[in-house]
TORDREN-203456 format. One record per residue (C-alpha): residue number from 1; residue in one letter; x, y, z. Coordinates in nm, 2 decimals, m for minus. Layout:
N
+-----+-----+--------+--------+--------+
:   n : res :      X :      Y :      Z :
+-----+-----+--------+--------+--------+
: NUM :   A :      X :      Y :      Z :
...
+-----+-----+--------+--------+--------+
END
This chain:
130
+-----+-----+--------+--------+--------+
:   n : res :      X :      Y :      Z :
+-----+-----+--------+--------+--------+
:   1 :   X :  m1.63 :  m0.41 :  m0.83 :
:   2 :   X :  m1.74 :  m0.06 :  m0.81 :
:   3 :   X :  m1.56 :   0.21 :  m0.60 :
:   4 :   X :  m1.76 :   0.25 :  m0.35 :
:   5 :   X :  m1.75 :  m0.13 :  m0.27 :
:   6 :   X :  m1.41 :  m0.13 :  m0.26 :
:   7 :   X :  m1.40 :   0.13 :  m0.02 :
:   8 :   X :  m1.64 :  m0.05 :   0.23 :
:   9 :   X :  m1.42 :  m0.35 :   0.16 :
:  10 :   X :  m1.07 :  m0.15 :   0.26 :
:  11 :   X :  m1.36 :   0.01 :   0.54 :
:  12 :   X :  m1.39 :  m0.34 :   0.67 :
:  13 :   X :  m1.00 :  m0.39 :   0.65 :
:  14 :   X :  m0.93 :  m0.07 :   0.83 :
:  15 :   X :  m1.13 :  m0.17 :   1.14 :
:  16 :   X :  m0.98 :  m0.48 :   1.16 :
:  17 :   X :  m0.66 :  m0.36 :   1.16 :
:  18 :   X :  m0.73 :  m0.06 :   1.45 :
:  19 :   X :  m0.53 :  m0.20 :   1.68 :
:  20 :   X :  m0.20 :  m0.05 :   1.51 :
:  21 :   X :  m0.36 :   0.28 :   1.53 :
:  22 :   X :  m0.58 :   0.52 :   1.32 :
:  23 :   X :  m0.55 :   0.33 :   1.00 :
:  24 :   X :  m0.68 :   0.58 :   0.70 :
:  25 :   X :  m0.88 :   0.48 :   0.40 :
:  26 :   X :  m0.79 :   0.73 :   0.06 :
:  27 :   X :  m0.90 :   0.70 :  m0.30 :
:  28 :   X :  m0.60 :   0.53 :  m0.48 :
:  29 :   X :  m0.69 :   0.48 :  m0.87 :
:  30 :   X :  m0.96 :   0.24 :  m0.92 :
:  31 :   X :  m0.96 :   0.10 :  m0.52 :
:  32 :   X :  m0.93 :   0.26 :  m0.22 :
:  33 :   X :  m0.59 :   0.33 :  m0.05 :
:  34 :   X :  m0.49 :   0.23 :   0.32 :
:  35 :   X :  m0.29 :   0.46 :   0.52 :
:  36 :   X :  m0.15 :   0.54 :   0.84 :
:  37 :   X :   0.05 :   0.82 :   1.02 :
:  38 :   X :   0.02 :   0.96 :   0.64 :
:  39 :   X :   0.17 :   0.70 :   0.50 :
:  40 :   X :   0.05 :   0.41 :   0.26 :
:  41 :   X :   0.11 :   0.06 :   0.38 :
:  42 :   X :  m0.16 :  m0.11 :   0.17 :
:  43 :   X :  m0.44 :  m0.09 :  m0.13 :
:  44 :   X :  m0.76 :  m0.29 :  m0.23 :
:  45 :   X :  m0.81 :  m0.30 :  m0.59 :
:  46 :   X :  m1.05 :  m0.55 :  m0.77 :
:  47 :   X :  m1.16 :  m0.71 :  m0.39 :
:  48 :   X :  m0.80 :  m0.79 :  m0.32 :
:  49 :   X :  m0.57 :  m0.64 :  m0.06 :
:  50 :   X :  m0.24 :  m0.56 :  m0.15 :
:  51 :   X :   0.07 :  m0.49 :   0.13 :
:  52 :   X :   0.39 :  m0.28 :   0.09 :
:  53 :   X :   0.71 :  m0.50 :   0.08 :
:  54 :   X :   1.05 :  m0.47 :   0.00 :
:  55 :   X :   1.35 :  m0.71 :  m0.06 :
:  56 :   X :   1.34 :  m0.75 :   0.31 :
:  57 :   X :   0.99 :  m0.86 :   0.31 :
:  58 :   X :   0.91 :  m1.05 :  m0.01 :
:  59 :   X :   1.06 :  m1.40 :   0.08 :
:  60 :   X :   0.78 :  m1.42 :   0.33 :
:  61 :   X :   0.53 :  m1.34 :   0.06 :
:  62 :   X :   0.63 :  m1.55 :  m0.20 :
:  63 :   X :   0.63 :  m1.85 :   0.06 :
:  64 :   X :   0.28 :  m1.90 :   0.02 :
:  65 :   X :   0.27 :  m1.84 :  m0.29 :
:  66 :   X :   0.18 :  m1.45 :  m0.28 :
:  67 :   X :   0.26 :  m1.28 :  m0.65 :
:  68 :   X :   0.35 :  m0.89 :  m0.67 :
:  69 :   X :   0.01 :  m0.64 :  m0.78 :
:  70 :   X :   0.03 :  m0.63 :  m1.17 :
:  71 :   X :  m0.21 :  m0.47 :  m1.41 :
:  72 :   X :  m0.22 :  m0.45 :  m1.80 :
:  73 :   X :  m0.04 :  m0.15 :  m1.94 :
:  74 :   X :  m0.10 :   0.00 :  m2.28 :
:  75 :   X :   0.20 :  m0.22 :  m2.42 :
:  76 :   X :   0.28 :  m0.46 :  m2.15 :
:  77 :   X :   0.19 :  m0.61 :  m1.84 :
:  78 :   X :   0.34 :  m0.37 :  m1.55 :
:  79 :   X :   0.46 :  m0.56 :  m1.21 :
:  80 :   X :   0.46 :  m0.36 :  m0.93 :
:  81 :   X :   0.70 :  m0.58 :  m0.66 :
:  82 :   X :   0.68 :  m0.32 :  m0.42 :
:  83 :   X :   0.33 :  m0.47 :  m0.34 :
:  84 :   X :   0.20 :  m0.79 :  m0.31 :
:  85 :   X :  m0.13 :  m0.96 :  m0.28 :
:  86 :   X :  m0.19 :  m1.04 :   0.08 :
:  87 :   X :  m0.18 :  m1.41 :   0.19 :
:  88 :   X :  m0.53 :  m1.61 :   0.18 :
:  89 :   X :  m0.42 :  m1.74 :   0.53 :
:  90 :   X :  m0.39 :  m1.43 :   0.67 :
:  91 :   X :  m0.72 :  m1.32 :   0.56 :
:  92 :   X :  m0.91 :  m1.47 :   0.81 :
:  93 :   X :  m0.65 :  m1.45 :   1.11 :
:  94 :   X :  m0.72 :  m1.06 :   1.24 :
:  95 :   X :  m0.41 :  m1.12 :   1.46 :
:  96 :   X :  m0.20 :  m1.24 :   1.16 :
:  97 :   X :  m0.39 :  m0.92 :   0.94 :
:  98 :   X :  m0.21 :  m0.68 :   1.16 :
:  99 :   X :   0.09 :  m0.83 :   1.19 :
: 100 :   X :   0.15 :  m0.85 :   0.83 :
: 101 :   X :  m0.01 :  m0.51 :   0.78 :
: 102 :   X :   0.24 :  m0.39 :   1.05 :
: 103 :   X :   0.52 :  m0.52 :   0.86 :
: 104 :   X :   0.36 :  m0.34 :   0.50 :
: 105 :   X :   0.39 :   0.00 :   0.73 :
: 106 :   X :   0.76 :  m0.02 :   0.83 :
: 107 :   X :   0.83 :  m0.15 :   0.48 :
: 108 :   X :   0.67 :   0.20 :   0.35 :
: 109 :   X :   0.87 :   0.39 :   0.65 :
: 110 :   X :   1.19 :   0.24 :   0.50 :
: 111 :   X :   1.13 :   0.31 :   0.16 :
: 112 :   X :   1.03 :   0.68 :   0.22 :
: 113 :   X :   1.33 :   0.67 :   0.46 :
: 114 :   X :   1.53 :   0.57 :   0.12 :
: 115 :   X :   1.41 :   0.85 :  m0.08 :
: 116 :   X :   1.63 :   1.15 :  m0.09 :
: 117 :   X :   1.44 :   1.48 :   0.03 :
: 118 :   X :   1.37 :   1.75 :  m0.23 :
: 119 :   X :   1.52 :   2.08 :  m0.22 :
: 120 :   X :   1.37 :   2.36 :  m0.28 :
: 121 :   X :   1.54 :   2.66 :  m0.46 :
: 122 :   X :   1.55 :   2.99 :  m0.37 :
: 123 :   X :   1.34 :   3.18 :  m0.66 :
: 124 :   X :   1.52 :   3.49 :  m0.84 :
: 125 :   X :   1.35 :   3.76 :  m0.82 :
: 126 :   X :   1.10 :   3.89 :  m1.08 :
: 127 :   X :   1.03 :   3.49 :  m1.17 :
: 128 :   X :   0.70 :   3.33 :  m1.13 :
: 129 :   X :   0.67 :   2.98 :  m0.97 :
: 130 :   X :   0.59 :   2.77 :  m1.22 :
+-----+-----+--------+--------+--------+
END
């Protein structure tokens, strides 16, 4: 699937999902990202959505039968569990869309919530940034 399809595809997905807000549609590797308030909830690579989860969340994905995004690394297969594919039934259910895309959002909030803030420190004098 070529980039630009994918982006019409998370496009498509985007508008469907308006009615949390101003959902955002970034480049994100090979796909196109999904976004909103700044903050990535959900990707399309290959055609298929993908939604943020956590521990919290994954039960309810793996219930029907959802698996976590994985691709082929240069030595292994990598499994990212802190996305997984989207539901077939809740493809076709705008209602349903949302409310597991609204789910995927507060599961980004937490983990960025989770992530201790960077400090910045003071630079000595005479030292370049690097």
């Amino acid at each position: 699937m070529s980039m630009e399809t994918e982006r019409r595809h998370a496009q498509d997905l985007a508008d469907m999902l308006a009615p949390l807000g101003e959902v955002g549609v970034t480049r994100f590797f090979s796909g196109a990202g999904l976004t909103l308030a700044g903050r990535q909830f959900a990707f399309v690579i290959d055609g298929t959505l993908y939604l943020r989860t956590d521990a919290e969340g994954r039960a309810a994905f793996e219930a029907l039968g959802a698996g976590p995004f994985s691709y082929d690394g240069p030595s292994r297969q990598v499994i990212v569990r802190a996305y997984y594919q989207a539901p077939d039934e809740i493809m076709d259910d705008p209602e349903m869309l949302c409310d597991w895309a609204a789910r995927a959002f507060q599961a980004a909030t937490r983990a960025a919530a989770a992530k201790p803030q960077r400090q910045s420190r003071p630079r000595r004098r005479g030292t370049s940034p690097s």
